[in-house]
C-alpha positions as CSV (number, residue, x, y, z in Angstrom):
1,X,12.7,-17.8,11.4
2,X,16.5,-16.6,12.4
3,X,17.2,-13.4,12.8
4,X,20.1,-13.5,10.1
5,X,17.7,-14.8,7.8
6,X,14.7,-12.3,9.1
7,X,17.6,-9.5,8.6
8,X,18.6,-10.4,5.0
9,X,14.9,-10.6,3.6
10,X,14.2,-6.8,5.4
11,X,17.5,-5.5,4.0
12,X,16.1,-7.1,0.4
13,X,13.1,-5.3,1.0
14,X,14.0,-1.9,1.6
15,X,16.9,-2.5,-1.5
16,X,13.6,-3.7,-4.0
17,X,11.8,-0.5,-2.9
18,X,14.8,2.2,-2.7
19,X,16.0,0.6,-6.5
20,X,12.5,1.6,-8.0
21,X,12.3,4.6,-6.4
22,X,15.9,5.5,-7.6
23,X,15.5,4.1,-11.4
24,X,14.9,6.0,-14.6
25,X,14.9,2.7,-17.1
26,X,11.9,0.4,-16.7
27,X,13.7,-3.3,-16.2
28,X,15.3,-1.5,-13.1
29,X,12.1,-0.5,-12.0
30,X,10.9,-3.7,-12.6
31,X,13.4,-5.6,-10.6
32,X,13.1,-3.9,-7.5
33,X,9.4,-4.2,-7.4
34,X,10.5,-7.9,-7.9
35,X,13.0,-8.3,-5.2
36,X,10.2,-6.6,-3.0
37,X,7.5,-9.1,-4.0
38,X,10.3,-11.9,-3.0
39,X,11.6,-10.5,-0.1
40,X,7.8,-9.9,1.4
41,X,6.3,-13.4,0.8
42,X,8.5,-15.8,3.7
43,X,7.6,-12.9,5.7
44,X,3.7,-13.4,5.4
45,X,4.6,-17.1,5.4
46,X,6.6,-17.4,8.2
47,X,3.6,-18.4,11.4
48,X,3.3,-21.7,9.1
49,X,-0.5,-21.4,10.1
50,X,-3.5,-22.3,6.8
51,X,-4.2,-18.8,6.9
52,X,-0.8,-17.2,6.2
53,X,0.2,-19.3,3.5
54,X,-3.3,-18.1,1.9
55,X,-2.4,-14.8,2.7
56,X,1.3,-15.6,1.0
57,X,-0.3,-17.1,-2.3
58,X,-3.2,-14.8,-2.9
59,X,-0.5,-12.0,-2.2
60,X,1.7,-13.2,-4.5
61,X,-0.6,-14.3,-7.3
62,X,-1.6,-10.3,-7.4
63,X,1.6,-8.6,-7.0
64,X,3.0,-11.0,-10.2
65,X,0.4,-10.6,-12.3
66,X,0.4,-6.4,-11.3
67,X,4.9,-7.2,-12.2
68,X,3.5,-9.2,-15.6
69,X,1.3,-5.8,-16.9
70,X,4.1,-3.3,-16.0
71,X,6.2,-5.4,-17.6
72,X,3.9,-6.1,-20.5
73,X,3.0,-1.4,-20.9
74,X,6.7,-0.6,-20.4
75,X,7.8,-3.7,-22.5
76,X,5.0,-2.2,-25.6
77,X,6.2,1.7,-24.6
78,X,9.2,0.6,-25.9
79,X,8.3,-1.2,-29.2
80,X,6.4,2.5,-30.2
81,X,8.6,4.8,-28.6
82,X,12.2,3.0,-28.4
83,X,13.0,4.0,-25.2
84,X,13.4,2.3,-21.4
85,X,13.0,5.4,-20.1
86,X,10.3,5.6,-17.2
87,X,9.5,9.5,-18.0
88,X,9.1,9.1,-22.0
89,X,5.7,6.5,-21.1
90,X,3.6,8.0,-23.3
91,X,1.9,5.6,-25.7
92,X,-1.9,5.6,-24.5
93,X,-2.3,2.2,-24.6
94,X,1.0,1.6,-21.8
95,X,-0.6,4.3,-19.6
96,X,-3.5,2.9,-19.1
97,X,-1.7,-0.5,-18.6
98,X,0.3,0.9,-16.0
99,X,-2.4,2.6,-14.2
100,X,-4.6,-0.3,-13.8
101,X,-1.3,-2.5,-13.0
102,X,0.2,0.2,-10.2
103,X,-3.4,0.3,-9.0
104,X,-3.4,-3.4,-8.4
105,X,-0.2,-3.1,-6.6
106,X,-1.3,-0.3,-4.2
107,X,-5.1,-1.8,-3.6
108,X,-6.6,0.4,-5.4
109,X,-10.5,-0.3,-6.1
110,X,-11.5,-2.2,-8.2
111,X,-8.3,-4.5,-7.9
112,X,-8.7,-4.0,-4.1
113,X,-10.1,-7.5,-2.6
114,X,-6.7,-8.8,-2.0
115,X,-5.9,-6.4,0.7
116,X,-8.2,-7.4,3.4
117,X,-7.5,-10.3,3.1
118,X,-3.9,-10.4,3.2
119,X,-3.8,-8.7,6.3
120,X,-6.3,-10.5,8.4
121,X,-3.9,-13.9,7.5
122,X,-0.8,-12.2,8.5
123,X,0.8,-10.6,12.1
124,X,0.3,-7.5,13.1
125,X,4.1,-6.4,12.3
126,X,3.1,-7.8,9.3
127,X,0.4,-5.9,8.0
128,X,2.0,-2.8,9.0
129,X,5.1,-3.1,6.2
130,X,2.6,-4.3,3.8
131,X,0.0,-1.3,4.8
132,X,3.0,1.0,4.5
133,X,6.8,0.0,3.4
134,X,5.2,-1.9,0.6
135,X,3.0,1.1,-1.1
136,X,6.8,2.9,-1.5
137,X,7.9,1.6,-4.6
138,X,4.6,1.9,-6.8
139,X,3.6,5.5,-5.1
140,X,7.4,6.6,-6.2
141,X,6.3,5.0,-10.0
142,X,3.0,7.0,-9.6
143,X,4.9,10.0,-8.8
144,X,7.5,9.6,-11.6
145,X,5.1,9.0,-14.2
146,X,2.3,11.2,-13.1
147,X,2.3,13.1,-15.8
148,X,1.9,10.4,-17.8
149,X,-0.9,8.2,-16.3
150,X,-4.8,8.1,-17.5
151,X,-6.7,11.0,-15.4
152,X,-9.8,9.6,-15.7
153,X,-9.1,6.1,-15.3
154,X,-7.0,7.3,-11.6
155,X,-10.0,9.8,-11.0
156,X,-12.6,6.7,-11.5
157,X,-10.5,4.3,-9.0
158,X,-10.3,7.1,-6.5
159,X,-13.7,7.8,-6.1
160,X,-14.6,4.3,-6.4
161,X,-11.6,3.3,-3.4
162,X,-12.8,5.9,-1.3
163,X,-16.5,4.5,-1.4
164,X,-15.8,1.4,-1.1
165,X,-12.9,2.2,1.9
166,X,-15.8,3.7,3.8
167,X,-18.7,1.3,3.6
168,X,-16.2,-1.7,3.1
169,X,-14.9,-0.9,7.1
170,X,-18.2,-0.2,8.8
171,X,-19.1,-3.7,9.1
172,X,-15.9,-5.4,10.4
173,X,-15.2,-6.3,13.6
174,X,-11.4,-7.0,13.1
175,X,-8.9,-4.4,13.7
176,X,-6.5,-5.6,10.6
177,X,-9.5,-5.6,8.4
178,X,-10.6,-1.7,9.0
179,X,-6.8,-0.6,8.9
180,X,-7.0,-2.3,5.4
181,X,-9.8,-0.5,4.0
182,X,-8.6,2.9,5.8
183,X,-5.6,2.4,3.7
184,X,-8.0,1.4,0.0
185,X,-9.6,5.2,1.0
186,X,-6.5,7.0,1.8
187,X,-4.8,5.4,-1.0
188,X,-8.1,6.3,-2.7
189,X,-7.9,10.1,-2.2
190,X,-4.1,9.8,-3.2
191,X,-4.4,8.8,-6.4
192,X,-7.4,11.1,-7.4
193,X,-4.7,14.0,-6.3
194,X,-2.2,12.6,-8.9
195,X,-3.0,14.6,-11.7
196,X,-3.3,17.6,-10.4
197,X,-0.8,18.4,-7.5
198,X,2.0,16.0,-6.8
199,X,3.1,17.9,-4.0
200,X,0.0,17.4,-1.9
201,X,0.3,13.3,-2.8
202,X,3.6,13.4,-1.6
203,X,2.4,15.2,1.9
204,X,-0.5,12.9,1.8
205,X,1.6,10.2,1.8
206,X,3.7,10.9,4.6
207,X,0.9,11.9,6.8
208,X,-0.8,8.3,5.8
209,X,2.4,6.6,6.6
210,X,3.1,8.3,10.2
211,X,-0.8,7.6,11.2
212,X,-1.0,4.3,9.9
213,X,2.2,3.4,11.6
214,X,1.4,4.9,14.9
215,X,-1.9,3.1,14.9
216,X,-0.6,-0.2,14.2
217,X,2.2,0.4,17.1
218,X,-0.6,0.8,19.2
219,X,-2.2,-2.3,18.1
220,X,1.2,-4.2,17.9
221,X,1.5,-2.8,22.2
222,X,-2.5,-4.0,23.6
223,X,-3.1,-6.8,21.3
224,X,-6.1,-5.7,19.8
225,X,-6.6,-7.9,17.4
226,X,-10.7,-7.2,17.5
227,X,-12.4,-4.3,18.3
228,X,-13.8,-6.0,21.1
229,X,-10.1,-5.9,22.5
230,X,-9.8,-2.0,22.1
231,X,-12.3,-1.4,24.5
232,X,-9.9,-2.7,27.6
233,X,-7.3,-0.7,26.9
234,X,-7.7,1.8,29.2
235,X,-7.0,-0.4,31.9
236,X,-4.0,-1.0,30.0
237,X,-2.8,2.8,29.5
238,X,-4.8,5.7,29.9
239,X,-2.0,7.6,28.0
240,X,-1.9,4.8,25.1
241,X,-5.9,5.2,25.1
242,X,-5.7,8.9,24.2
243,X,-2.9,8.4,21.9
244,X,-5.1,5.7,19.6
245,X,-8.1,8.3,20.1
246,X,-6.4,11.2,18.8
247,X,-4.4,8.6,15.8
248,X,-8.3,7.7,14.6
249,X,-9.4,11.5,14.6
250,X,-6.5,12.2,12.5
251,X,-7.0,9.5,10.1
252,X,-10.8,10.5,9.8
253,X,-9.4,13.9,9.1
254,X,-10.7,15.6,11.6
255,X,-9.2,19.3,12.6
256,X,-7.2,20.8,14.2
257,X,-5.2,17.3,13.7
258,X,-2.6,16.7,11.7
259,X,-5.2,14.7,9.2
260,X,-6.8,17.6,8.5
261,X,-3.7,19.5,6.6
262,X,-4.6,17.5,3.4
């Protein structure tokens, strides 16, 4: 892929997300998540490799059919309520629509058997916008219409993410695959915080984002690719070693780290 076209599907990207982030009317909202679908899937695509074309498909079978039920609530919100506006989503029916929809955007258990997936068929560099750049836009929907959204049914799929998060990672052997099921019980934890204190999602969030970033930087730098690969890298870098030990301890939560402050 050329770097002009590389640069105009990553400017597209961030535009998708920072236009639903930004919007207060629902078809706004709608289209960025749209251009961000777009923009992502010649980026999965691009190794031209069986497995990333899977990846590609099953990736964008979910994320249109998540698009089709936000459109679909926001679409009925409207018809009761007759108003666009992203705050005023309070017809029962559309909330609970949008949760499970949002939900299947983020990976969210039950809708969550995508995500492993997807990132074991893609590149590292990869799997890291789609483990974080990509749960932006329907975290910033989550946020908007927290207020809004089904408590029990977000209560019920955090429980259930953060179970299956922990159990689903304890028998895989591939790195991509247990950074995929961190992010299902981090993303779990998230949305079980929604209804109560938005504040603490919103440091959640950032403290997922800088871990998860900093742990796939070091997996982009020694190649791991297995787990089996991991255990060499102190030959590599002893600094880089500590730096990944410390990165896990935080995302187990472990304290004094920054992990902990959650």
């Amino acid at each position: 892929m050329s770097p002009f076209t590389m640069a105009i599907l990553l400017s597209s990207l961030a535009t998708g997300t920072i236009i639903t982030a930004t919007s207060f009317h629902w078809l706004m909202a709608w289209i960025g998540l749209e251009l961000n679908t777009l923009a992502i899937i010649p980026i999965i695509s691009k190794q031209h490799h069986p497995r990333a074309t899977e990846a590609a498909t099953k990736y964008f079978l979910i994320q249109a059919a998540a698009s089709a039920l936000i459109l679909f609530s926001s679409t009925m919100n409207a018809w009761h309520l007759g108003t666009w506006d992203i705050m005023q989503t309070t017809n029962s029916t559309s909330s609970i629509l949008l949760t499970m929809a949002l939900a299947m955007k983020l990976g969210l258990a039950p809708t969550h058997f995508w995500l492993p997936e997807v990132l074991q068929g893609t590149s590292m560099k990869t799997a890291l916008i789609i483990s974080t750049w990509q749960k932006l836009a329907p975290m910033a929907l989550i946020i908007t219409t927290s207020n809004n959204l089904s408590p029990t049914i977000l209560m019920t799929m955090g429980i259930l993410s953060a179970i299956v998060g922990g159990w689903g990672g304890l028998n895989q052997t591939q790195t991509r695959k247990i950074m995929a099921y961190s992010s299902i019980a981090h993303l779990g934890w998230m949305s079980m915080i929604t209804p109560m204190m938005t504040k603490l999602l919103i440091l959640n969030l950032v403290i997922y984002l800088l871990m998860t970033t900093s742990m796939f930087l070091v997996l982009i730098l020694s190649k791991s690719k297995t787990l089996q690969d991991t255990s060499t890298l102190w030959a590599l870098s002893l600094t880089l070693m500590i730096t990944t030990m410390l990165t896990l301890l935080s995302l187990g939560g472990l304290p004094p780290l920054t992990g902990f402050i959650p």
